[in-house]
N, CA and C atoms as a LAMMPS dump frame, in Angstrom:
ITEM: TIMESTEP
0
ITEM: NUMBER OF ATOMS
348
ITEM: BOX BOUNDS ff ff ff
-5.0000000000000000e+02 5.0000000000000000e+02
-5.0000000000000000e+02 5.0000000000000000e+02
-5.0000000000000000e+02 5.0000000000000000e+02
ITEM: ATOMS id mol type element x y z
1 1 1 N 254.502 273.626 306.813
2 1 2 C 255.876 273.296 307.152
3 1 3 C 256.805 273.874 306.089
4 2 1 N 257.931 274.632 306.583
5 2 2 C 258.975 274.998 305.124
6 2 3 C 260.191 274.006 306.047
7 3 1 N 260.986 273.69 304.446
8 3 2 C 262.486 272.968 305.46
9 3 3 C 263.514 273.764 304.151
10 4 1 N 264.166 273.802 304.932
11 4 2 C 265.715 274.455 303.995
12 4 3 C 266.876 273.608 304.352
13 5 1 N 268.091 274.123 303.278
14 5 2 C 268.659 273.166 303.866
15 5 3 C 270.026 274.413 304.04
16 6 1 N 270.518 274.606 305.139
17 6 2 C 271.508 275.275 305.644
18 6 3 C 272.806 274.444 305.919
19 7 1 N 274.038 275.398 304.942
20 7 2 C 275.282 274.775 305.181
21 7 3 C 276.552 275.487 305.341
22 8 1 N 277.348 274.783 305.854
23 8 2 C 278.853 275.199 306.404
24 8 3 C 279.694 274.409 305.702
25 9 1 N 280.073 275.062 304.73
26 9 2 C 281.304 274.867 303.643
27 9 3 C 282.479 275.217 303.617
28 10 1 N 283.527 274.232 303.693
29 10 2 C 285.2 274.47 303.339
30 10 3 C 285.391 275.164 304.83
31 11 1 N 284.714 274.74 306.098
32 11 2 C 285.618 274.934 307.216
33 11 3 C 286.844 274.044 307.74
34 12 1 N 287.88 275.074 307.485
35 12 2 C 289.273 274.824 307.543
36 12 3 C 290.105 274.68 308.756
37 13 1 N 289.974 274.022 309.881
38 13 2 C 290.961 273.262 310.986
39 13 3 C 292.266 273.221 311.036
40 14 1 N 292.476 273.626 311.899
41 14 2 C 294.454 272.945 312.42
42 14 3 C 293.341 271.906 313.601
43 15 1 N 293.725 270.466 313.703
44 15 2 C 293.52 269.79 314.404
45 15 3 C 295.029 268.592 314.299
46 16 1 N 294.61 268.081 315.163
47 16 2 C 295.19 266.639 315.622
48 16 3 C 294.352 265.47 315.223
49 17 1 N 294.054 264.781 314.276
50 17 2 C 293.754 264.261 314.124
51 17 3 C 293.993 262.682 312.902
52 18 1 N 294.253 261.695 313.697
53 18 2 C 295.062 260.538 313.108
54 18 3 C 295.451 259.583 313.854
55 19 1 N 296 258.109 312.689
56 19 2 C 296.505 257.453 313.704
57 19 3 C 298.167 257.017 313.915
58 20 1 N 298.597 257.844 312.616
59 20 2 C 299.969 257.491 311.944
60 20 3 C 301.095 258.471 312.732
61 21 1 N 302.229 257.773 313.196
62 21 2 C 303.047 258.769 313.996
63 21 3 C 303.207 259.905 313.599
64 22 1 N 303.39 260.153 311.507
65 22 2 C 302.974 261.994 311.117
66 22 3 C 301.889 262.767 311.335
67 23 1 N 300.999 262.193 312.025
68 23 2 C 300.177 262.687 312.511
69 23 3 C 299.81 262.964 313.515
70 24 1 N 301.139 263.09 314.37
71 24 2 C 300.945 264.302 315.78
72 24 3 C 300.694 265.207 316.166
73 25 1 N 301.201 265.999 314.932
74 25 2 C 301.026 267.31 314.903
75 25 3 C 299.994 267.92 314.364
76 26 1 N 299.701 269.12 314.592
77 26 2 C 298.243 269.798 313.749
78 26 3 C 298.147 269.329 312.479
79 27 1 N 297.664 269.386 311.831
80 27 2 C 297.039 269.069 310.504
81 27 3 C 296.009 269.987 309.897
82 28 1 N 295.635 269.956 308.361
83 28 2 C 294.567 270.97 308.15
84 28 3 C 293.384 270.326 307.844
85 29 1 N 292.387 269.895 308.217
86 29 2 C 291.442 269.287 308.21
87 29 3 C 289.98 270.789 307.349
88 30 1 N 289.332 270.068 306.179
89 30 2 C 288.172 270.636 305.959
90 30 3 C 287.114 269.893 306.197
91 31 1 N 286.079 270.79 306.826
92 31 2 C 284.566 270.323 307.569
93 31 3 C 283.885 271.157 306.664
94 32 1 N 282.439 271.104 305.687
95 32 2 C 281.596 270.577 304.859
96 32 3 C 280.055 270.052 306.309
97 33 1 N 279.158 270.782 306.2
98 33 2 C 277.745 270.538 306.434
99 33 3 C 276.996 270.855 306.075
100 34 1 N 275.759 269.755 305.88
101 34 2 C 274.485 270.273 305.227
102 34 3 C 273.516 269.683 306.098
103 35 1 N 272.7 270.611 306.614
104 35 2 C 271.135 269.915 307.564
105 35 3 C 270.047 270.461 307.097
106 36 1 N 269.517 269.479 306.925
107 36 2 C 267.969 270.257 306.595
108 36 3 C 267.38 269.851 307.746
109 37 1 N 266.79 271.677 307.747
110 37 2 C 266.158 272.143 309.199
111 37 3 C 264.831 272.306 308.014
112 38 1 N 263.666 271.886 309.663
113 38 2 C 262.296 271.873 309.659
114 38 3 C 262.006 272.79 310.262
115 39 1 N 261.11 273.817 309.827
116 39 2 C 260.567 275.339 310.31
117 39 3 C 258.913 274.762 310.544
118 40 1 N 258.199 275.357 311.375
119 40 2 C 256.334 274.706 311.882
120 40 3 C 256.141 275.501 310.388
121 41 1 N 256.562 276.503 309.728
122 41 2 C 255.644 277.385 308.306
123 41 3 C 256.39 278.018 307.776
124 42 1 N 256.341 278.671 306.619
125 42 2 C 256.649 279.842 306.079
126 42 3 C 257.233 280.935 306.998
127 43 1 N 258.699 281.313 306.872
128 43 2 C 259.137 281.9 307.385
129 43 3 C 258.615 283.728 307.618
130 44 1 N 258.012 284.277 308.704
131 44 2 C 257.459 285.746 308.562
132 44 3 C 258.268 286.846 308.366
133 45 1 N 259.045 286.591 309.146
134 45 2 C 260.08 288.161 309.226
135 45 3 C 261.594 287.468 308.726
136 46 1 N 262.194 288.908 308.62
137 46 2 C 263.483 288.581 308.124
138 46 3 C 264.707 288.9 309.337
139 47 1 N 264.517 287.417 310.024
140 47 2 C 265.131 287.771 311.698
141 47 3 C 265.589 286.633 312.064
142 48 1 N 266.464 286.482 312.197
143 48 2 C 267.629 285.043 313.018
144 48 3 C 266.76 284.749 313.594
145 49 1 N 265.831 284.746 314.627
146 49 2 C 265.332 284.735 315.708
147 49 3 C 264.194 283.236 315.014
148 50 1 N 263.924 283.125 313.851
149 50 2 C 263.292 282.385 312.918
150 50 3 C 263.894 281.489 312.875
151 51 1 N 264.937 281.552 312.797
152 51 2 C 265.907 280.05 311.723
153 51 3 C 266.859 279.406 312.652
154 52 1 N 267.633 279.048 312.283
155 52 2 C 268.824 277.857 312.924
156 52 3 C 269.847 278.948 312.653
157 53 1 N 270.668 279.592 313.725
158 53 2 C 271.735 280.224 313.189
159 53 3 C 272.88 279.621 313.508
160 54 1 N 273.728 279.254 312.024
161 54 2 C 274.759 278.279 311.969
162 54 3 C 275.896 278.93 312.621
163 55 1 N 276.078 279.94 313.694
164 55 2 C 277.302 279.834 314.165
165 55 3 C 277.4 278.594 315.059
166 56 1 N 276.284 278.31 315.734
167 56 2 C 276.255 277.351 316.58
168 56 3 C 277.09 276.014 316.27
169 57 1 N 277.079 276.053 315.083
170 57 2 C 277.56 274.775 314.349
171 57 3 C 279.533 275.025 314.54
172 58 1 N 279.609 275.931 313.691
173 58 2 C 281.028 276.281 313.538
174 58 3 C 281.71 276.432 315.014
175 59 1 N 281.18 277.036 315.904
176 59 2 C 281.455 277.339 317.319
177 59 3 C 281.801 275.782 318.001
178 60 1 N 280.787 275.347 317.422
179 60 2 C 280.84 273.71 317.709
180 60 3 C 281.995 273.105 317.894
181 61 1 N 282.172 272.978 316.209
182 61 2 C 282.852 272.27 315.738
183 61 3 C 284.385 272.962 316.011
184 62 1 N 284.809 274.079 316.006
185 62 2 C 285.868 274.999 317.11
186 62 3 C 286.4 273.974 318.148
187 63 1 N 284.874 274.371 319.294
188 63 2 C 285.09 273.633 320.3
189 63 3 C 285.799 272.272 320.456
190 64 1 N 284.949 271.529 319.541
191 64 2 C 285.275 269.987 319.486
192 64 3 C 286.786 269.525 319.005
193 65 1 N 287.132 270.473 318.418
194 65 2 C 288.571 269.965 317.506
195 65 3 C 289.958 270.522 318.395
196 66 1 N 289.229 271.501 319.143
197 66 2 C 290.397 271.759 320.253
198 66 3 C 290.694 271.178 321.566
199 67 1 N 289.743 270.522 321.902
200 67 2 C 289.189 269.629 323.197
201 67 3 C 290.338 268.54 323.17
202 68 1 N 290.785 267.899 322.286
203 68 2 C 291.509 266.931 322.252
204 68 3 C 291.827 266.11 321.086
205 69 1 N 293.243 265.634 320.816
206 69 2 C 293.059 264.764 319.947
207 69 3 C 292.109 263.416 319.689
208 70 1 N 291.631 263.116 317.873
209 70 2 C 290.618 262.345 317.468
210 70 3 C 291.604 261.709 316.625
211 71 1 N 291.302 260.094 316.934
212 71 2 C 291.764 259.213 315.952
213 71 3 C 291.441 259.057 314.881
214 72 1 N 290.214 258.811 314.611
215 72 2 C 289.308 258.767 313.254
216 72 3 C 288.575 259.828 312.919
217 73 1 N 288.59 259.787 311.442
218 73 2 C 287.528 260.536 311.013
219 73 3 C 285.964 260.13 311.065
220 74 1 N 286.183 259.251 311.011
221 74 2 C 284.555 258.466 311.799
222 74 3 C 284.189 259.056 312.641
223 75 1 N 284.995 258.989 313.732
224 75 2 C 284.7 259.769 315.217
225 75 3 C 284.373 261.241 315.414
226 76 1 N 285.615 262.112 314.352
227 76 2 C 284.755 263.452 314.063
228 76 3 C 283.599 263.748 313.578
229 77 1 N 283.688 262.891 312.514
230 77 2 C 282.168 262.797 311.745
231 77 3 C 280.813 262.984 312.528
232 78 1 N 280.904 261.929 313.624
233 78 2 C 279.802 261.742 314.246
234 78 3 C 279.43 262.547 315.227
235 79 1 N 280.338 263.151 315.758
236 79 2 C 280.874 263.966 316.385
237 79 3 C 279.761 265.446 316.728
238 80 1 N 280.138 266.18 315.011
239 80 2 C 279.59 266.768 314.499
240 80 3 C 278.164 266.62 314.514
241 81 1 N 277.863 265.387 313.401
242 81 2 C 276.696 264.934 313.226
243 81 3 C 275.671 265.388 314.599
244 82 1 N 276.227 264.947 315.616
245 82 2 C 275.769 265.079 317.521
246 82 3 C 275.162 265.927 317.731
247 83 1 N 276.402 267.163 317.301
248 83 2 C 275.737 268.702 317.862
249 83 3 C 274.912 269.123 317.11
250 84 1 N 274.679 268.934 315.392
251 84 2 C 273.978 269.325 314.372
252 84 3 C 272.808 269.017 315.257
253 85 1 N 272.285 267.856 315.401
254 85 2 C 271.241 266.707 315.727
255 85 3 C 270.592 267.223 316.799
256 86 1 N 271.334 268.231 318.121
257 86 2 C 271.292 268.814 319.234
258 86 3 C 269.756 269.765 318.787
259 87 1 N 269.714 270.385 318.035
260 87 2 C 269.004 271.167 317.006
261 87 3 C 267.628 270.41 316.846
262 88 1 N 266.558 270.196 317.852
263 88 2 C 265.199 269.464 317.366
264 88 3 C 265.053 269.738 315.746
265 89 1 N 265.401 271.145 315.508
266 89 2 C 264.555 271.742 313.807
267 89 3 C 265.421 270.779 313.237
268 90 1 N 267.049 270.323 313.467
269 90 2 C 267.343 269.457 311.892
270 90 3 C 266.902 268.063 312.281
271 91 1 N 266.603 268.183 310.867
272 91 2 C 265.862 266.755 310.602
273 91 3 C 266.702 265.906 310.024
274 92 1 N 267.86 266.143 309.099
275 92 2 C 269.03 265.929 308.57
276 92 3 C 270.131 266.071 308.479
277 93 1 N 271.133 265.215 308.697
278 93 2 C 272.555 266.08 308.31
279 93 3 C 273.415 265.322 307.627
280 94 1 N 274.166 265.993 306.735
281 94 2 C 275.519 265.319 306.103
282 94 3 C 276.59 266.159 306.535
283 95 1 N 277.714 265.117 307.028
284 95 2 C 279.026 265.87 307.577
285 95 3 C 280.026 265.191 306.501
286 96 1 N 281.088 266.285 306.085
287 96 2 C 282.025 265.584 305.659
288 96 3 C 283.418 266.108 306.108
289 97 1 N 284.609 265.234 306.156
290 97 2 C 285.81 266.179 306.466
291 97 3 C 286.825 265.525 305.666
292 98 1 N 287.451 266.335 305.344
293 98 2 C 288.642 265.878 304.508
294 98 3 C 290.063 266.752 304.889
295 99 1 N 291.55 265.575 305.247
296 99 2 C 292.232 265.787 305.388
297 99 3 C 292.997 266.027 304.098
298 100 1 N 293.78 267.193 304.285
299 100 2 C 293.835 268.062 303.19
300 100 3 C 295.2 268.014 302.803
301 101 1 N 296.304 267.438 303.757
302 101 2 C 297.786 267.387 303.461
303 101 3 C 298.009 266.15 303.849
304 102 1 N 297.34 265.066 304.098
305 102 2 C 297.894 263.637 304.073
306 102 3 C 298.79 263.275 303.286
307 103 1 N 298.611 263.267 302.042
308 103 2 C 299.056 262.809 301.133
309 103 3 C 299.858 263.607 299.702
310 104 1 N 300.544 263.788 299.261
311 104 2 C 301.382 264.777 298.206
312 104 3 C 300.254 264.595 297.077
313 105 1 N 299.337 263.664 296.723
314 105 2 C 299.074 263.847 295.867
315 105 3 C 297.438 263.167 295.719
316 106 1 N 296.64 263.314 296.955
317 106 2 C 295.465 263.073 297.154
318 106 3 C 295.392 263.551 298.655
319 107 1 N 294.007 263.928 299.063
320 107 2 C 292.908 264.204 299.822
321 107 3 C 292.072 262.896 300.296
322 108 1 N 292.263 262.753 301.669
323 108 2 C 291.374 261.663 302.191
324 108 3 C 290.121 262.219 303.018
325 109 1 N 289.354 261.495 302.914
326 109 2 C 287.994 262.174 303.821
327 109 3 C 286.926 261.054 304.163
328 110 1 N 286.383 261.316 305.03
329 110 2 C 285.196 260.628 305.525
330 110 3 C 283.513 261.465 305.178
331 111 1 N 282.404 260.879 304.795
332 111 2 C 281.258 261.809 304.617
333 111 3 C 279.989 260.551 305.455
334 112 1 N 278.912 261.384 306.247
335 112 2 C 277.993 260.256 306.999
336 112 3 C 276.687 261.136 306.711
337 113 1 N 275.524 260.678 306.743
338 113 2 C 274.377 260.986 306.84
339 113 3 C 273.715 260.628 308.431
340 114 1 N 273.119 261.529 308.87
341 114 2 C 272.71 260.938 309.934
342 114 3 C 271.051 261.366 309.889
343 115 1 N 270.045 260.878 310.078
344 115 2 C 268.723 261.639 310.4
345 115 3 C 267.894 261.244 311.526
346 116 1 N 266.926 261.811 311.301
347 116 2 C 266.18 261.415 312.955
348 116 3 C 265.014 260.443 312.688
């Protein structure tokens, strides 16, 4: 068995997401993943065709944030977590997102572990 752990760092969003009337409008939201994927061995060749290829993830997470406005970051979180999970090979995931202009002088965010 080999497991790695493959991630998607500092993906940067215009979403809708909130519950506060300034928060109607787009917003810049950063998404942060880490899954550790389970491979049956030692990887042979040097070919996508082997591994988990993380566009799937980002494409995802695209998808998901344009679909509609999300109240919570909980809800994205898990969200995420979902499609990662979609993936029999991950065995793990940590999602995190952090809203990036809430506040003049802090960053709020949510982070979850989910495994199988």
């Amino acid at each position: 068995m080999a497991e790695f752990t493959t991630i998607l760092d500092g993906l940067e969003v215009m979403m809708r997401l909130g519950i506060h009337p300034h928060e109607v409008a787009p917003q810049c939201v950063v998404v942060s993943v880490e899954m550790t994927v389970v491979y049956p061995g030692p990887l042979g060749e040097d070919a996508i065709e082997e591994v988990l290829d993380y566009d799937f993830v980002r494409a995802g997470i695209l998808a998901m944030v344009a679909a509609r406005p999300i109240a919570l970051q909980e809800t994205l979180c898990e969200g995420i977590a979902a499609l990662c999970l979609a993936d029999e090979r991950v065995r793990r995931v940590k999602v995190r997102t952090v809203k990036a202009d809430v506040y003049p002088d802090a960053r709020v965010g949510c982070e979850i572990v989910r495994e199988r």
